[in-house]
Structures are given as structure tokens and as C-alpha cells.
Backbone as a printed PyTorch tensor [residue, N CA C, xyz], in Angstrom:
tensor([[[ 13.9160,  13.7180,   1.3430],
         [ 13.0660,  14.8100,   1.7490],
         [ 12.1560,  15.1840,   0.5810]],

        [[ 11.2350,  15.5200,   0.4120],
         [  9.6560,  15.7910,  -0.4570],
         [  9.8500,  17.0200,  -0.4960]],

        [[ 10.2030,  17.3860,  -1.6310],
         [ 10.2300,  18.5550,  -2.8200],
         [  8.7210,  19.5110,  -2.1860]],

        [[  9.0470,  20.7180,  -1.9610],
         [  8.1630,  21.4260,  -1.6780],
         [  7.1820,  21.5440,  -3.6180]],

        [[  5.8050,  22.7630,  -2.9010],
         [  5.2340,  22.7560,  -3.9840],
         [  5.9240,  23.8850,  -5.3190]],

        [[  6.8630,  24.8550,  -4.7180],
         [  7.4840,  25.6510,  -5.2210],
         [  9.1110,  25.0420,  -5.9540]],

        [[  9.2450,  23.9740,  -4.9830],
         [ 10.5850,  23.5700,  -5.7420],
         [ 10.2250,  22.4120,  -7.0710]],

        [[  8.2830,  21.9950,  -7.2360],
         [  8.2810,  21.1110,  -8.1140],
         [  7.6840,  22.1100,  -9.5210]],

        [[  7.2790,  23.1250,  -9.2070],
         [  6.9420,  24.1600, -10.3630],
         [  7.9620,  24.5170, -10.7790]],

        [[  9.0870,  25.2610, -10.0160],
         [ 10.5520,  25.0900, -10.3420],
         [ 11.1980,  24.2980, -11.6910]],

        [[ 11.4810,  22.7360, -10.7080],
         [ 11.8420,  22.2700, -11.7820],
         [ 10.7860,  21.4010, -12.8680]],

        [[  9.5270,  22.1910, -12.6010],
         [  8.2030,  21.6350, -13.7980],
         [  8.6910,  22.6570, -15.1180]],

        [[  9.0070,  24.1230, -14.6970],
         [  9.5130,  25.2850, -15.4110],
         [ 10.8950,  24.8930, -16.2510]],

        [[ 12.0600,  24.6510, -15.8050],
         [ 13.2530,  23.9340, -16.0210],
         [ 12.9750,  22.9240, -17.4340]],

        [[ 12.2380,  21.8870, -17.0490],
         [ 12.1960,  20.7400, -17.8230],
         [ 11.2780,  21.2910, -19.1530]],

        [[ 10.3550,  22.0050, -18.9960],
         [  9.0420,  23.0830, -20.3330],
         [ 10.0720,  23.6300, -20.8770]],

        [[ 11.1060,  24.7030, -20.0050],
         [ 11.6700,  25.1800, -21.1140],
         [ 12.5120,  24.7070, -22.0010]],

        [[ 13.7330,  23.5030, -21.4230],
         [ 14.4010,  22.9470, -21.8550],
         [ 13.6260,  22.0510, -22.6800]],

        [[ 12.6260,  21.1960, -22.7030],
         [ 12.1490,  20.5720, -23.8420],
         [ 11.6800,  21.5470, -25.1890]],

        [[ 10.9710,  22.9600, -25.0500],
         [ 11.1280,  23.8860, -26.2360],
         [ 12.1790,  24.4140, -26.5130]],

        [[ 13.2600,  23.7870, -26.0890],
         [ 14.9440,  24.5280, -26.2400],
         [ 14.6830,  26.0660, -26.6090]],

        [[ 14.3710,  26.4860, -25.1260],
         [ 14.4580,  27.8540, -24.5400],
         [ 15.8610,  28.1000, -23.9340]],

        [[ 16.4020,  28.4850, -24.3010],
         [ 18.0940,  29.2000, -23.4850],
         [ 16.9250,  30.1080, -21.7640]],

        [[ 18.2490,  30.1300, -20.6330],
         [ 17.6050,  30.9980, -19.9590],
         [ 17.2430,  32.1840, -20.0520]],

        [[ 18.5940,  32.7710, -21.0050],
         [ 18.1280,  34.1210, -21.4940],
         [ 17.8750,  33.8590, -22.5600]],

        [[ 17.2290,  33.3060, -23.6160],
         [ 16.2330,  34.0170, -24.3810],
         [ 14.5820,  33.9640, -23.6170]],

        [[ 14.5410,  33.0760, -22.4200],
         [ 13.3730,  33.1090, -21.5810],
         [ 13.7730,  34.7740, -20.9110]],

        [[ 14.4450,  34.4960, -20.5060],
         [ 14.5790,  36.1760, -19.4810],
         [ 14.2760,  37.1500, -20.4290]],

        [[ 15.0090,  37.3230, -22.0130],
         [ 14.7880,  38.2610, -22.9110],
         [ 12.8730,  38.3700, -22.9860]],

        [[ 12.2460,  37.2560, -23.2750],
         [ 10.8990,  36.8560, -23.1570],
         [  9.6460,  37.7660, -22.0080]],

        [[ 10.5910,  37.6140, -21.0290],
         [  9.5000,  37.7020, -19.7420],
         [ 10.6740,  39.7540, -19.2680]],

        [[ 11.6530,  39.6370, -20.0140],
         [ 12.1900,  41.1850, -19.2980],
         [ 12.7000,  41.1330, -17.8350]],

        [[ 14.0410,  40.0830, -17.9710],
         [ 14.7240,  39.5270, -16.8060],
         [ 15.9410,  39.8310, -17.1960]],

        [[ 17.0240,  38.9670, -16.6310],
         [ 17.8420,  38.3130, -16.6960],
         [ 18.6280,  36.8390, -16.3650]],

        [[ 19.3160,  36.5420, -17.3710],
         [ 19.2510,  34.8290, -17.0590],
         [ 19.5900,  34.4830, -16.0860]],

        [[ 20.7750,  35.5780, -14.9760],
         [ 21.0380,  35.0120, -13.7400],
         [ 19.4000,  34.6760, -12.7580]],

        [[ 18.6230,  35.8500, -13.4990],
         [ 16.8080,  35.8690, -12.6450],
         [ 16.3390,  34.6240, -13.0320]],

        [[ 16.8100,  33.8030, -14.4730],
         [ 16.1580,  32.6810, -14.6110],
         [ 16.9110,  31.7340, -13.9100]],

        [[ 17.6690,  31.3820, -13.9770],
         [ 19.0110,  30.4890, -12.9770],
         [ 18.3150,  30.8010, -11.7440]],

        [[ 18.1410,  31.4080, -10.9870],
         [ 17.7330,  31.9980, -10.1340],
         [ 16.7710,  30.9030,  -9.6890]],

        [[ 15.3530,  30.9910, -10.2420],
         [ 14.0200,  30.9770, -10.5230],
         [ 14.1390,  29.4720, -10.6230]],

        [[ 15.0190,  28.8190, -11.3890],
         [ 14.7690,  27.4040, -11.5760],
         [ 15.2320,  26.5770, -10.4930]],

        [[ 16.2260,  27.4490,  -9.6540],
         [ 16.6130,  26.6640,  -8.6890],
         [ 16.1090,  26.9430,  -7.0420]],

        [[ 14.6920,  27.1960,  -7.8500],
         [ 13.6050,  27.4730,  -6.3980],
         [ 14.3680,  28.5260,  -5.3230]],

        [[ 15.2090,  29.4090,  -5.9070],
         [ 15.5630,  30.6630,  -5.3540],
         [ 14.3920,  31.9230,  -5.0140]],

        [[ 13.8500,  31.3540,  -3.3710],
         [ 12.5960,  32.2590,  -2.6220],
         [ 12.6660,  33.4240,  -2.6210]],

        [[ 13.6050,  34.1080,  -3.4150],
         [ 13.5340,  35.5710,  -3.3030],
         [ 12.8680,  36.2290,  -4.6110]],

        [[ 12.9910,  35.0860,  -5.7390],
         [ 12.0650,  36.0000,  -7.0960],
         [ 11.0040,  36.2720,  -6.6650]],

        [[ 10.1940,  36.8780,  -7.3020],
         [  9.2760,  37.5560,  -7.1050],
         [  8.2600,  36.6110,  -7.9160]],

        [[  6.7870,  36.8430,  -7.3180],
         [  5.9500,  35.9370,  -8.1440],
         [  5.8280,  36.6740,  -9.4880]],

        [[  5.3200,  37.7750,  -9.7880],
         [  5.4860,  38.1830, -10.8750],
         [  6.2080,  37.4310, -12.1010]],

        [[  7.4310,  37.2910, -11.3930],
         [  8.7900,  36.4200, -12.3090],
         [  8.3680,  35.2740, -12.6660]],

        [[  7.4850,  34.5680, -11.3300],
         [  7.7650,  33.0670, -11.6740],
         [  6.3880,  33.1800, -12.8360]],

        [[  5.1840,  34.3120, -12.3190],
         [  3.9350,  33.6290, -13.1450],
         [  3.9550,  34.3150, -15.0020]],

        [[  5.2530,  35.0840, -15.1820],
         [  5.3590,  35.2090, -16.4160],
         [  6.1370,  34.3310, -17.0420]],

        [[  7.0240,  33.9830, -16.0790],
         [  7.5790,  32.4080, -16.7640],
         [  7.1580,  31.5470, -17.6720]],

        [[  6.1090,  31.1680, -16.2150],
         [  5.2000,  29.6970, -16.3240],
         [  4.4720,  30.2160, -17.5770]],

        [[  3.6890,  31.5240, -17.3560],
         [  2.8510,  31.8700, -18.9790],
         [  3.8290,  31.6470, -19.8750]],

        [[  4.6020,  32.1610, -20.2850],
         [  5.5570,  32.4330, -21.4520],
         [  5.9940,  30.9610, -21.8790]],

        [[  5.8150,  30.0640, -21.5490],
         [  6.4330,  28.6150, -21.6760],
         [  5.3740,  27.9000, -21.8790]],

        [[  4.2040,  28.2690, -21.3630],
         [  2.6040,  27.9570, -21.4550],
         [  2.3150,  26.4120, -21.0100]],

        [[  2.2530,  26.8840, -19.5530],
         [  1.1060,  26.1450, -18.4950],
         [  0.7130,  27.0480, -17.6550]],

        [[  0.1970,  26.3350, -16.9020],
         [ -0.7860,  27.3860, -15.8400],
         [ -0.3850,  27.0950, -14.5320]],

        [[ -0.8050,  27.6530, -13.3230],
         [ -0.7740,  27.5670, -12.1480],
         [ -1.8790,  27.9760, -11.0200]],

        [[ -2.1380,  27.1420, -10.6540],
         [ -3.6610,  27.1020,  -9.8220],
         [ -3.3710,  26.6760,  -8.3400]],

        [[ -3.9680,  28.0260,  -7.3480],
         [ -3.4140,  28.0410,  -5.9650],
         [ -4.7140,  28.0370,  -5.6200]],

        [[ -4.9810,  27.0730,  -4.6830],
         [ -6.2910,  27.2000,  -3.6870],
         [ -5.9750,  27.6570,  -2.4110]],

        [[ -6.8020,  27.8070,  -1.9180],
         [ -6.8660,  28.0470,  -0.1990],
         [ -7.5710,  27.2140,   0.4330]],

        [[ -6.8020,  26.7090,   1.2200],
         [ -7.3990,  25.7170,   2.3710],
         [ -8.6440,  26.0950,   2.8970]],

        [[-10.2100,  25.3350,   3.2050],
         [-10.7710,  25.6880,   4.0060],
         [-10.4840,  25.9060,   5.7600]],

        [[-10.8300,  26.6860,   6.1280],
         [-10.2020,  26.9350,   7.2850],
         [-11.6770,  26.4440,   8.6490]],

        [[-10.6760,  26.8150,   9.6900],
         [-12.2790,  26.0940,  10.6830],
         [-13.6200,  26.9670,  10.7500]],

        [[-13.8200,  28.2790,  10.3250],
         [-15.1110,  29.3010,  10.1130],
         [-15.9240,  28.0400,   9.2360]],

        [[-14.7010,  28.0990,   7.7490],
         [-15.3230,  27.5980,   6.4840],
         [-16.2260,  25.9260,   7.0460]],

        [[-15.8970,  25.6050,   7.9990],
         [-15.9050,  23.8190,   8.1950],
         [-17.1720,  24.6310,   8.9910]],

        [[-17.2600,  25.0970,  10.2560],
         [-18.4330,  25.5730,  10.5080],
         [-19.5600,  26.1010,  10.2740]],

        [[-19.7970,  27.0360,   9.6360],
         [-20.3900,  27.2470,   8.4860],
         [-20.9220,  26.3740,   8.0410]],

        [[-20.0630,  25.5270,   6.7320],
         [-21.3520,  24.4720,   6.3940],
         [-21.5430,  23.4480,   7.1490]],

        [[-21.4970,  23.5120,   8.1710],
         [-21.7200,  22.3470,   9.3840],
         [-23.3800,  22.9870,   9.6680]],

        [[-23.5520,  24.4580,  10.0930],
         [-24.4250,  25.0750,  10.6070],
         [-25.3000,  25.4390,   9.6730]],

        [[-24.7590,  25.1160,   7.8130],
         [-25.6580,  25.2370,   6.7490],
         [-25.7710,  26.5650,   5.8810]],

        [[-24.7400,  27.5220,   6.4210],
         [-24.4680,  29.0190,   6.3770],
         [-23.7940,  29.1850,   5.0330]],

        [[-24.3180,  30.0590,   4.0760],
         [-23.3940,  30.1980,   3.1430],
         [-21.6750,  30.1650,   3.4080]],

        [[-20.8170,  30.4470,   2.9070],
         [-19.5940,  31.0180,   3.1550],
         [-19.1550,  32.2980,   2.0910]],

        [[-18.7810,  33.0050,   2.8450],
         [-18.6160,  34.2350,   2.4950],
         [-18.2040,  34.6840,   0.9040]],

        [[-19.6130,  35.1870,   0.0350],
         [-19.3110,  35.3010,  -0.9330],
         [-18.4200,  36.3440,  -1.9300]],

        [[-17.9180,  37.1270,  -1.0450],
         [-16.9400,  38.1760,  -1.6190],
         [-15.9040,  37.5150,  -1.5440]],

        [[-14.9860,  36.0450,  -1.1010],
         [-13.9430,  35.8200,  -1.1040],
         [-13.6370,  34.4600,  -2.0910]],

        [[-12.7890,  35.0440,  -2.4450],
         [-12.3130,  34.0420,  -3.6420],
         [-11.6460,  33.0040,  -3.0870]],

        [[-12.0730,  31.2670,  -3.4910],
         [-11.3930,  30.1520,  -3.0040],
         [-10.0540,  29.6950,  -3.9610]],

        [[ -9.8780,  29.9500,  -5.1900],
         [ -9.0790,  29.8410,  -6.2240],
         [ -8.9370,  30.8570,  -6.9300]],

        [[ -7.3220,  31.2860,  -6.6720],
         [ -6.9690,  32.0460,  -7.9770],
         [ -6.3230,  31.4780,  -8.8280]],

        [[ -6.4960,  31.9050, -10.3590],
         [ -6.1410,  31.1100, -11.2500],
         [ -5.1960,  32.2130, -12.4560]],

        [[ -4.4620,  31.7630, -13.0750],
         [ -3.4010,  32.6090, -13.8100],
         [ -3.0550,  31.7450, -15.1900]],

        [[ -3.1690,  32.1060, -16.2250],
         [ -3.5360,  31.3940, -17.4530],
         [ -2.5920,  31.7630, -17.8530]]])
């Protein structure tokens, strides 16, 4: 079965910290957790909170970049040559 995109940041998180021989809690001490929250977190446990995961990922230092699908407006639109709606953001990005 194919690792969702949350269970490969997961263990992308897991393997960063363990190669800077990060303990979980001195990561949790880091980000203002606890190591059961990091245990938690590494084992793609859907209940942390993003908050958790995107101070993680900072604190260990990589990034994480979520797009949004164009949807069928967006496909119409430039079919019909129409801008697409410039108040909405296609990528958020978290450094």
C-alpha cells in the first residue's frame, strides 16, 4: 500500500531528526511539546495538530510546500482566457 503524503513527511521528519541525533524530547523541548507529541507525530498520528508538525519540520530545517489542485472553474477560466481569481493563493509555503 503507498504511503500517504503525511505518512512520508512523517517519516521524512523521523529520519532529519535522527540523522542530527535529535532525542524526541530534546525535539519536543525545541518546538514546546512532549516526546509522547513527538512519538506521536512520527508515527503519522492524524490527531497532532499542524502547528506541531510545521514547527517540527522548521526546527530540524526543511520546508513544506502544499499546493492546491486546480479545480474545474480554474480549467475554465483559462480555457475562456479569464484571469483566475487574484485574491486566492495557489501555494502556501512555510520556511
Amino acid at each position: 500500500m503507498p504511503l500517504s503524503d503525511f505518512e512520508i513527511i512523517t517519516r521524512t521528519l523521523r529520519f532529519r531528526r535522527k540523522s542530527l541525533r535529535i532525542t524526541q524530547k530534546q525535539l519536543g523541548q525545541m518546538i514546546g511539546v512532549s516526546p509522547r507529541t513527538i512519538y506521536a507525530l512520527e508515527s503519522a498520528d492524524t490527531s497532532i495538530s499542524v502547528k506541531t508538525l510545521l514547527d517540527a519540520v522548521a526546527t530540524i530545517g526543511f520546508g513544506i510546500e502544499v499546493s492546491r489542485k486546480p479545480n474545474r472553474f480554474d480549467a475554465a477560466a483559462q480555457f475562456l482566457g479569464q484571469p483566475l481569481d487574484a485574491n486566492r493563493k495557489d501555494v502556501w509555503r512555510y520556511r
